[in-house]
C-alpha positions as CSV (number, residue, x, y, z in Angstrom):
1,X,0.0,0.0,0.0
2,X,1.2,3.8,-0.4
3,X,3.4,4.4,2.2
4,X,3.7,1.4,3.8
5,X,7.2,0.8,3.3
6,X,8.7,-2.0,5.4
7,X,10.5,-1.0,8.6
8,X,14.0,-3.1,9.5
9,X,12.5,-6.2,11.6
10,X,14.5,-6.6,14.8
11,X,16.0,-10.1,14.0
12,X,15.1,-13.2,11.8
13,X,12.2,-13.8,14.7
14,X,10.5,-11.1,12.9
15,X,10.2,-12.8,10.2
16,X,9.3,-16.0,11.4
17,X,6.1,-14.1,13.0
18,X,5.2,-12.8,10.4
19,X,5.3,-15.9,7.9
20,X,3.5,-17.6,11.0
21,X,0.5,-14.9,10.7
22,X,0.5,-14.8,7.0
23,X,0.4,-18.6,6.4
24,X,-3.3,-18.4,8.0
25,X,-4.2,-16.0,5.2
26,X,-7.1,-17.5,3.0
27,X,-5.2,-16.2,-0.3
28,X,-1.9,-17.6,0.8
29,X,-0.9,-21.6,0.4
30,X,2.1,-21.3,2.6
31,X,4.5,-18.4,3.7
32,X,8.2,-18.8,4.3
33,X,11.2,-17.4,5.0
34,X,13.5,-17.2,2.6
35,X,16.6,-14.6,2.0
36,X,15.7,-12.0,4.5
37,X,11.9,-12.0,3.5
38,X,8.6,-13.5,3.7
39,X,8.0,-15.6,0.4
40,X,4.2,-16.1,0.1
41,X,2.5,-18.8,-2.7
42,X,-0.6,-17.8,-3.3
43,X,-3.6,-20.3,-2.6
44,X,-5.1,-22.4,-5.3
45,X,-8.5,-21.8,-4.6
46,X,-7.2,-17.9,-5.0
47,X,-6.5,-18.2,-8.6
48,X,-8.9,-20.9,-9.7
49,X,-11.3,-20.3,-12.5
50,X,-13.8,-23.4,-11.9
51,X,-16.2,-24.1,-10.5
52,X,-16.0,-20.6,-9.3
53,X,-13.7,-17.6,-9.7
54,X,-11.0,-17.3,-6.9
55,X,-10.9,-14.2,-4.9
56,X,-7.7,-12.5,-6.5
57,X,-8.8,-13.8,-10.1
58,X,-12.4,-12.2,-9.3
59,X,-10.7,-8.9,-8.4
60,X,-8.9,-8.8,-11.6
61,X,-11.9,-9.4,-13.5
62,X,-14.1,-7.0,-11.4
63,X,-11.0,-4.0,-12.3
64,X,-11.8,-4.7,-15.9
65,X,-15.6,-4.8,-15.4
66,X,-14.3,-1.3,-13.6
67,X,-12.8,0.2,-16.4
68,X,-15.4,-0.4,-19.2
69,X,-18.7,0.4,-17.1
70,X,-16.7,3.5,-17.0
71,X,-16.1,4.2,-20.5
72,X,-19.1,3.0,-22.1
73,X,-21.1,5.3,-19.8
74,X,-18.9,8.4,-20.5
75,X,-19.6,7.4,-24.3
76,X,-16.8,9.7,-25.1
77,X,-16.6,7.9,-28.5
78,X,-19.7,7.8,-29.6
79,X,-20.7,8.7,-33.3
80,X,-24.0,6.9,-33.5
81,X,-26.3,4.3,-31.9
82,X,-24.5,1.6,-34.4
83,X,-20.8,3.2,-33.8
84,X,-19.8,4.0,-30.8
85,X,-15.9,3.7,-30.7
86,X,-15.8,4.8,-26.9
87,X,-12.2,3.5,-25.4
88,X,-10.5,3.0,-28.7
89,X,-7.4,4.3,-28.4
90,X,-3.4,4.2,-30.4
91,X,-1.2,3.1,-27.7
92,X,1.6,5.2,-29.8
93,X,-0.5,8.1,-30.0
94,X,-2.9,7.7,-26.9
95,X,-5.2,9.4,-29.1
96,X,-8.6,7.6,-30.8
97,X,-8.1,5.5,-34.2
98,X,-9.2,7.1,-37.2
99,X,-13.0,6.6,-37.7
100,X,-12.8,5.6,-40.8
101,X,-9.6,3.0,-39.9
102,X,-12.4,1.1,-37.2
103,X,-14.6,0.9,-40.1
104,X,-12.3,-0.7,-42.0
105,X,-12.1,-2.9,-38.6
106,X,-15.3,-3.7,-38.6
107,X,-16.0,-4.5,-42.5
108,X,-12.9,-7.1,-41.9
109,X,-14.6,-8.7,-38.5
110,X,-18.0,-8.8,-40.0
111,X,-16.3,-10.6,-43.2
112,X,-15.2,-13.2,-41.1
113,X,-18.0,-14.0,-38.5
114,X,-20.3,-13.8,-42.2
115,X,-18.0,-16.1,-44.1
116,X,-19.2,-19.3,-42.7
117,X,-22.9,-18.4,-42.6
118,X,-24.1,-18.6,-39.5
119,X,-27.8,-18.5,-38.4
120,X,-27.3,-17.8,-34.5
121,X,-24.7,-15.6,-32.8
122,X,-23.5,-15.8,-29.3
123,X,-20.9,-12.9,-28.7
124,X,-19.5,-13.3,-25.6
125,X,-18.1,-9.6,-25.0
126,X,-20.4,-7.6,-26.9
127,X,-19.5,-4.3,-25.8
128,X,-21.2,-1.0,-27.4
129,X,-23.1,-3.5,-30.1
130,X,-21.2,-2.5,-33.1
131,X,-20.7,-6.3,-34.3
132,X,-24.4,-6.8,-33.4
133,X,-26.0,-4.1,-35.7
134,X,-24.0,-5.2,-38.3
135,X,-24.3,-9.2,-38.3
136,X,-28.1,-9.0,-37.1
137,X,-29.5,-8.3,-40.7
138,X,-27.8,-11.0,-41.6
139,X,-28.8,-13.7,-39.2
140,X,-32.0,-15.5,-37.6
141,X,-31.0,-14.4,-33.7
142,X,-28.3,-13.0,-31.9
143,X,-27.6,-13.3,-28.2
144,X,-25.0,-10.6,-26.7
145,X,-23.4,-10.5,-23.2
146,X,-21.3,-8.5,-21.8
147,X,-19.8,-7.2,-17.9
148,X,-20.4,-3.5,-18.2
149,X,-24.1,-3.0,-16.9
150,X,-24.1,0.2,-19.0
151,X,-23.9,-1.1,-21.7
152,X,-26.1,-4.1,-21.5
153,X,-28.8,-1.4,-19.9
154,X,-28.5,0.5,-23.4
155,X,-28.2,-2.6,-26.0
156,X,-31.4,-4.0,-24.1
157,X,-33.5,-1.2,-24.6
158,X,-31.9,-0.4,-28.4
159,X,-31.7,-4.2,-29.8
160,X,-33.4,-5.3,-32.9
161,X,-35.9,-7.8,-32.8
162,X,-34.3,-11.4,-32.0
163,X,-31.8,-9.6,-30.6
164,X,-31.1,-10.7,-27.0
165,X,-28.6,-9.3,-24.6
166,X,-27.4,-10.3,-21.3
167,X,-25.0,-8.9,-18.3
168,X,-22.2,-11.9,-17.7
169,X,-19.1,-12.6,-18.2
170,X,-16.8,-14.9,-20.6
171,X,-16.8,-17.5,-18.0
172,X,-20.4,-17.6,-17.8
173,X,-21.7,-18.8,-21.1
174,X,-23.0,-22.0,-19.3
175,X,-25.0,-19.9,-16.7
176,X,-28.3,-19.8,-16.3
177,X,-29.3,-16.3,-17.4
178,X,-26.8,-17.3,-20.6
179,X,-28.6,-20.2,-21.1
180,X,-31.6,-19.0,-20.9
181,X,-31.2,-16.2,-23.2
182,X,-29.8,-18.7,-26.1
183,X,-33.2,-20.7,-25.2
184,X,-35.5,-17.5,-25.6
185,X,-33.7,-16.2,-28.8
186,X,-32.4,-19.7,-30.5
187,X,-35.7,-21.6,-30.2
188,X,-33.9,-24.0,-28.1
189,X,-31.4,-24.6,-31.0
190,X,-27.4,-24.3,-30.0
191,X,-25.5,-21.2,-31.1
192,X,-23.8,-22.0,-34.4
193,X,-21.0,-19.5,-33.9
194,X,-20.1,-18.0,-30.7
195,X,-18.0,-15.1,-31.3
196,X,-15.5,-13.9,-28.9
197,X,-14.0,-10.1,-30.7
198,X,-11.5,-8.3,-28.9
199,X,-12.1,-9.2,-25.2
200,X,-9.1,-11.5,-24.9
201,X,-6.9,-9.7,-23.8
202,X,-9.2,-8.6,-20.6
203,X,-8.8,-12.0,-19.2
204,X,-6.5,-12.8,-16.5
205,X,-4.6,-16.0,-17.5
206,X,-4.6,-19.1,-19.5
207,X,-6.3,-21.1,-17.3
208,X,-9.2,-18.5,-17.4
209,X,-9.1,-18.6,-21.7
210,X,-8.9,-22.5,-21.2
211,X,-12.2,-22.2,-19.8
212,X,-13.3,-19.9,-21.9
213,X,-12.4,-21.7,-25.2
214,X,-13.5,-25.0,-24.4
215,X,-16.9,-24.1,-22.7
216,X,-16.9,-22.6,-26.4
217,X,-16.0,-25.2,-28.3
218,X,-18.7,-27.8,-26.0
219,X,-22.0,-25.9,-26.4
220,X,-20.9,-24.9,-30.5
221,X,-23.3,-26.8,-32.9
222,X,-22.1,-29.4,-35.2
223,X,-20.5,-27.9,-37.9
224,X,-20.2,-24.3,-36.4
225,X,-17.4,-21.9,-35.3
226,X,-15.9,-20.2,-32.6
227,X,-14.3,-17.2,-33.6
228,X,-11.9,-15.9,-31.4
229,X,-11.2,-12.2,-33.2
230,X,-8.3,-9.1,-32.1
231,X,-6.1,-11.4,-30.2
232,X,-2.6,-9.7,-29.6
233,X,0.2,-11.8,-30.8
234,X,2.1,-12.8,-27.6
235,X,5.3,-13.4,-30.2
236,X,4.8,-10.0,-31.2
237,X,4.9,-8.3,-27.6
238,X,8.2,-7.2,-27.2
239,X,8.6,-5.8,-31.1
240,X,5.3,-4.0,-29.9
241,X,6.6,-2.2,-27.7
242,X,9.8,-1.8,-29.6
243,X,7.6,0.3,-31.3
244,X,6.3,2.6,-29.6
245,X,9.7,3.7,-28.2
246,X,12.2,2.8,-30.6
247,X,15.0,4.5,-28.1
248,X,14.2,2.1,-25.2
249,X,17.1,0.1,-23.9
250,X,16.4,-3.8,-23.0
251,X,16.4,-3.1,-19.6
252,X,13.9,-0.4,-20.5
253,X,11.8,-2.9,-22.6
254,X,12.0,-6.2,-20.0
255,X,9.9,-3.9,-17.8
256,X,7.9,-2.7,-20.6
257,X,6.6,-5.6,-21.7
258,X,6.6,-7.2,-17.7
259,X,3.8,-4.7,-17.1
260,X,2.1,-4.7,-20.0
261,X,-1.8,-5.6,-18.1
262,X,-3.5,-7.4,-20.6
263,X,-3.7,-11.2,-22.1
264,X,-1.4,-12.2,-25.0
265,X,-0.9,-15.7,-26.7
266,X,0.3,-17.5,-29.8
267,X,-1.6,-19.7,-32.5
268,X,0.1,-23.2,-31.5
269,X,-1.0,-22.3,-27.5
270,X,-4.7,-21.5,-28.7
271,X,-4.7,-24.7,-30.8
272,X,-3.4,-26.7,-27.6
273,X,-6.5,-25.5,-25.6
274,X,-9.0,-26.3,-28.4
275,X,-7.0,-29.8,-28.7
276,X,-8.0,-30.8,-25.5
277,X,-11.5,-30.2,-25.7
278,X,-13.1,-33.3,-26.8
279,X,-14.3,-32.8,-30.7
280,X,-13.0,-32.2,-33.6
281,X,-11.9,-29.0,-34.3
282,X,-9.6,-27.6,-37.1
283,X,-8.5,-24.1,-36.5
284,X,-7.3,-21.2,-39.1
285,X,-5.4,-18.2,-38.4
286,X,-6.2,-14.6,-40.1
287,X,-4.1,-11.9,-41.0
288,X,-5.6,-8.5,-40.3
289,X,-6.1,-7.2,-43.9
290,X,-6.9,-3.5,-43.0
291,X,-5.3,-1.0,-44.8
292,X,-3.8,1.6,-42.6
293,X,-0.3,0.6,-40.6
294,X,-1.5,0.8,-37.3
295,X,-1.0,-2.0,-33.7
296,X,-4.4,-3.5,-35.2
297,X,-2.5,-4.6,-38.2
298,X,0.6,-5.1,-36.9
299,X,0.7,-7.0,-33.9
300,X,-2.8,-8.6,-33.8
301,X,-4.7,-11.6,-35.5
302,X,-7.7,-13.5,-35.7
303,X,-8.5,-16.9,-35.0
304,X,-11.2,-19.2,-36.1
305,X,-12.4,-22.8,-35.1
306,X,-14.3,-25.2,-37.4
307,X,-15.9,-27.8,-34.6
308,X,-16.8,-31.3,-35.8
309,X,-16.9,-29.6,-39.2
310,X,-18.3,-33.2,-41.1
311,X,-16.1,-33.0,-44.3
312,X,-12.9,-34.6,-44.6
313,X,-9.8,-32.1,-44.4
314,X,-7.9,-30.6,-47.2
315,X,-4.4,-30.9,-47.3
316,X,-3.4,-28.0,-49.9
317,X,-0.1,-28.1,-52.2
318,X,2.6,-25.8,-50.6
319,X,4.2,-23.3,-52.5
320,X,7.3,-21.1,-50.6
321,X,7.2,-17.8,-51.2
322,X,11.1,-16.7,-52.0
323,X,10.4,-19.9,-55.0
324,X,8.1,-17.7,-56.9
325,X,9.3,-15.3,-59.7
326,X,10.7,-12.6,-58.2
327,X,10.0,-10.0,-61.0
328,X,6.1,-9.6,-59.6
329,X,5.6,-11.8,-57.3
330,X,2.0,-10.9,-56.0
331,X,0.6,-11.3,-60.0
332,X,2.9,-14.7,-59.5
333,X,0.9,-15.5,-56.5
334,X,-2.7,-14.8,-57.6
335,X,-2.0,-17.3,-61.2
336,X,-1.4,-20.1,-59.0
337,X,-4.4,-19.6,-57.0
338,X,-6.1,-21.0,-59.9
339,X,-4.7,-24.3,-58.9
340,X,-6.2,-24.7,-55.5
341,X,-6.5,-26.0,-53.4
342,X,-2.7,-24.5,-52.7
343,X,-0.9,-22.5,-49.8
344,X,1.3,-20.1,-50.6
345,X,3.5,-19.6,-47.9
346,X,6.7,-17.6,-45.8
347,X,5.4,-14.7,-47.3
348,X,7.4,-12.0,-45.1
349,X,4.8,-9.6,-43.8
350,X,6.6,-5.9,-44.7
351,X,5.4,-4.2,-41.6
352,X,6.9,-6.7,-39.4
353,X,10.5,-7.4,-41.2
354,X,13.3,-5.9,-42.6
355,X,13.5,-7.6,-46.0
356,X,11.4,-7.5,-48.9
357,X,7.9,-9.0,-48.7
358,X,4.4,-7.3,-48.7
359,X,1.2,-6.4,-46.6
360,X,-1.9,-8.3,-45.8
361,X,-4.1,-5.6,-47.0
362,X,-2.3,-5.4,-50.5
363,X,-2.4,-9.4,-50.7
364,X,-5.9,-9.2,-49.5
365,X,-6.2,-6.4,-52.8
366,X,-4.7,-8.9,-55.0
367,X,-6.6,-11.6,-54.8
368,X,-10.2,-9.9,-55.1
369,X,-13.0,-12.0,-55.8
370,X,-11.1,-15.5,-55.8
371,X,-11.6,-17.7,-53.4
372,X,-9.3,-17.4,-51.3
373,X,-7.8,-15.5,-47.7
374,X,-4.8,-14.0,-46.3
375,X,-3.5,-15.9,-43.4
376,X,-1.1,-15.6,-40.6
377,X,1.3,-18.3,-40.4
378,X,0.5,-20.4,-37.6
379,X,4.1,-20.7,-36.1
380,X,5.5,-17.3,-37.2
381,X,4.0,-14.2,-36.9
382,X,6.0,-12.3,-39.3
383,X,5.0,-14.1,-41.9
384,X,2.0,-14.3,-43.7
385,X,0.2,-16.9,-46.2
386,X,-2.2,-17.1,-48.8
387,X,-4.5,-20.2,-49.2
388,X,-7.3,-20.8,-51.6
389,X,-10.2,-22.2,-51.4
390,X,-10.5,-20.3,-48.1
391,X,-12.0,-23.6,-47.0
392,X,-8.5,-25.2,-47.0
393,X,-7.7,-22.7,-44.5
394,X,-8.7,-24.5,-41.5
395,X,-6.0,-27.4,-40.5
396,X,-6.5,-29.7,-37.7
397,X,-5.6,-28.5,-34.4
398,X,-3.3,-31.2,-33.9
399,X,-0.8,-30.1,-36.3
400,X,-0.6,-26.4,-34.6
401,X,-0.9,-26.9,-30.7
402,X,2.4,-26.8,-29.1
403,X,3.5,-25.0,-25.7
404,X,2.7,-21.9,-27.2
405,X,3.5,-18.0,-25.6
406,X,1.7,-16.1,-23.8
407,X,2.2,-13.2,-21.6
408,X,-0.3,-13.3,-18.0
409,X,-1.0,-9.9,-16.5
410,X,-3.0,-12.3,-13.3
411,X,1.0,-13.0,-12.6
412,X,1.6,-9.0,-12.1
413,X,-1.3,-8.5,-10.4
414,X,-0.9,-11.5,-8.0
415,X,2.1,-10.1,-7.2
416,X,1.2,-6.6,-6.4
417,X,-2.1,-7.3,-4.9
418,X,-0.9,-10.3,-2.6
419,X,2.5,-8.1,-1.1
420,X,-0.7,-5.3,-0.4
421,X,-2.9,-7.5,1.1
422,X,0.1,-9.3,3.4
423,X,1.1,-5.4,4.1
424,X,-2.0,-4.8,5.4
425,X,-2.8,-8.0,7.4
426,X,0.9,-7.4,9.2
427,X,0.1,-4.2,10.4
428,X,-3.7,-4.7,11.2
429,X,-1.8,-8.0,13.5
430,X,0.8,-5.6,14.7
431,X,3.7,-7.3,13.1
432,X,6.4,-5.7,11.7
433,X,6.3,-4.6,7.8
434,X,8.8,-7.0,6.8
435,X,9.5,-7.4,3.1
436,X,7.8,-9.7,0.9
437,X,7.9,-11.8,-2.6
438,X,5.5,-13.9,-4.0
439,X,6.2,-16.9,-6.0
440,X,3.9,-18.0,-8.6
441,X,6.0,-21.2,-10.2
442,X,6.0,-21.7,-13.9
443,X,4.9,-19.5,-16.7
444,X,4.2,-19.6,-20.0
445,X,6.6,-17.3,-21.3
446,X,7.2,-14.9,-23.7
């Protein structure tokens, strides 16, 4: 806490007290000391996600249920009922993305929720509604939910017919008000795509998006897809942040990207989760094909999962990049798309590398009305890929999952929260302020 600094303890008995006091902490699995300090594990049943949220994991989600009942009510965004870009902000600039760049956000989202043509939405994160109002038209029934009361007050009183919209979290979709909603709205049909856009990165952990994805992937209808949109590239966090201060020393950047506060993972760790979940499920990973040079292009991607999709897989001829003519290779590219099923690929995304490659939004350009999408390599992030027919896009999960990256902001907030809490449970017993460290095991890292 502010200005609780730790006073000198008397002697090692200090310490010894104070572990003693803090070991019957309900947060705290065991306290010890350990190099002139108090070296707390925090509890299990702290950070667990089933069958109910932990204490410190709930506070972590209740700080980001915080922050956008805030915003949405201070609507400082807002253009219209159908845009309201409230909270979207350049992390270079700290100033709001170009309207007419989120529009071009949006048209790519809507794209991919609509390419698979789905009857019945579940969003899981809906936010302001702006993915609502656009794939409603387009659709038999949507059910939204969302943690900012705000706006689940406004969507509920502005939703189009067969429009339904709830106030829960990610972790809820098997709750009752959840399920009851996709009973009222679906006719008591399952959700062929749930649809989780941007909201990522509010969770805490991988455990929490384990839960997440696979409660997902379980109440998913045969055949349909779980679209998992805006996730920040956790092999791209440190070059993130490279950019936005190209002067920072390592040092500098280690602490950087240490406190970055939001959720960051990789293709082969999503695949992993989806893996384990029980069906069949063949995953495909989406380059952002906007057109302005911005974080949303650069260091983020999109991820879709085909579950139990009932045809056989497609295994596409490969074609390497550098092997095509190097005189024009896009018009090289878009010829041999006439021989799909084909993956063009180690196509070195410009934005993100040094040598000569190309963009997703001028591949995207180039191969117009084929049939046929700009991916993001599964395994490297810097490069991209071009596959046609877009079907042959999805590959089974199987030969992507892996360990996997992925950055956890529940680590950093663990730590700072549980060294508060101990602070304050010392000096409330009358203990001395001794220091502390928390130690939270394994990680997967960055």
């Amino acid at each position: 806490m502010p200005g609780d600094d730790p006073v000198p303890a008397d002697s090692t008995a200090a310490l010894w007290r104070a572990a003693e006091h803090l070991s019957a902490h309900p947060w705290i699995a065991a306290a010890e000391v350990d190099d002139e300090a108090v070296r707390l594990v925090p509890a299990r049943a702290a950070l667990a996600v089933r069958p109910e949220p932990g204490a410190l994991l709930t506070e972590h989600l209740d700080q980001w249920s915080e922050v956008y009942d805030w915003t949405y009510s201070q609507a400082s965004g807002r253009h219209a009922d159908d845009l309201d870009l409230s909270g979207w902000r350049a992390s270079d600039t700290g100033e709001p993305f170009p309207v007419e760049h989120m529009k071009d956000w949006l048209r790519h989202t809507v794209e991919l929720v609509l390419r698979d043509k789905p009857r019945r939405v579940l969003e899981l994160g809906c936010g302001t509604g702006m993915l609502m109002h656009r794939l409603h038209p387009h659709v038999d029934a949507y059910v939204g939910t969302d943690v900012a009361a705000d706006a689940v007050r406004k969507l509920s009183t502005s939703a189009p017919g067969g429009a339904v919209i709830v106030q829960a979290s990610a972790h809820e979709a098997r709750s009752a008000v959840v399920q009851d909603a996709i009973a009222t709205a679906f006719s008591g049909a399952r959700p062929d795509c749930v649809l989780l856009n941007s909201v990522t990165q509010c969770f805490p952990s991988v455990e929490y998006l384990r839960a997440v994805v696979q409660d997902a992937i379980d109440i998913v209808a045969p055949g349909g897809t779980v679209i998992i949109g805006d996730v920040r590239h956790a092999g791209l966090l440190r070059d993130h942040h490279r950019w936005l201060d190209a002067a920072a020393t390592d040092a500098e950047l280690d602490e950087r990207v240490d406190r970055d506060e939001e959720l960051l993972f990789d293709a082969p760790l999503l695949a992993s989760l989806a893996a384990a979940a029980g069906r069949e499920v063949r995953m495909a990973t989406f380059a952002k094909t906007m057109r302005a040079d911005t974080e949303l292009t650069r260091y983020r991607f999109d991820a879709v999962l085909h579950v139990d999709p009932g045809t056989p897989a497609v295994a596409p001829t490969v074609i390497r990049w550098p092997d095509l003519p190097s005189g024009n290779r896009v018009a090289a590219l878009r010829a041999r798309l006439d021989r799909s099923p084909v993956r063009v690929e180690r196509i070195p995304n410009r934005l993100l590398n040094t040598e000569a490659g190309t963009t997703a939004a001028e591949l995207h350009r180039a191969i117009g009305d084929l049939d046929a999408v700009v991916c993001l390599d599964p395994t490297d992030p810097r490069s991209l890929e071009v596959i046609a027919p877009a079907m042959s896009a999805a590959r089974p999960v199987q030969e992507i999952s892996g360990p996997g990256k992925a950055h956890e902001p529940l680590r950093g907030f663990v730590r700072r929260r549980l060294a508060e809490v101990a602070r304050r449970d010392l000096r409330r017993g009358g203990h001395a302020l001794v220091p502390i460290t928390v130690d939270q095991g394994e990680h997967h890292a960055c």
